[in-house]
C-alpha positions, 0 to 999 in steps of 0.5 A: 497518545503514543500507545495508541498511534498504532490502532489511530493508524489501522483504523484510518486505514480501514477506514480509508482504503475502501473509498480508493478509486480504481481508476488508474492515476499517475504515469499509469493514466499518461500511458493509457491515455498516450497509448504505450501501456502495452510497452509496460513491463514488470521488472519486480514481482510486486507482492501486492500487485495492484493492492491487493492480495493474492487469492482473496478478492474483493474490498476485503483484499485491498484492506487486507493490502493496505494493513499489511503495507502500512504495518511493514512501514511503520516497523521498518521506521521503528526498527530505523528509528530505533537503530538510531537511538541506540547509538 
């Protein structure tokens, strides 16, 4: 079951990301429906700004987004986790 975490993972992914909403939740939806979105500002260039990856459009772009945020955590925890075990 461990070898195959990874591709159970992608393959939820991909599965998932495509039925995403595109309307605006959390804080996003507070500021539109009380009026201050224009006062956003963007201290952080995101890489994927809005999920999506930069001149590719489309579903394909928020697929594209999610595999690649996903792949980072799941290093990131296992180098971590790793890390950890070593000592």
């Amino acid at each position: 079951m461990k070898k195959y975490l990874p591709i159970i993972i992608m393959a939820v992914i991909i599965l998932i990301i495509p039925l995403s909403s595109a309307h605006p939740d959390g804080l996003e939806r507070v500021a539109e429906d009380n009026g201050f979105m224009h006062l956003e500002k963007n201290v952080i260039n995101a890489l994927f700004g809005d999920y999506t990856v930069p001149h590719i459009t489309g579903p394909v772009s928020s697929i594209l987004s999610g595999i690649i945020g996903a792949a980072a955590v799941y290093i990131l925890v296992r180098v971590l986790f790793d890390l950890g075990k070593n000592k």
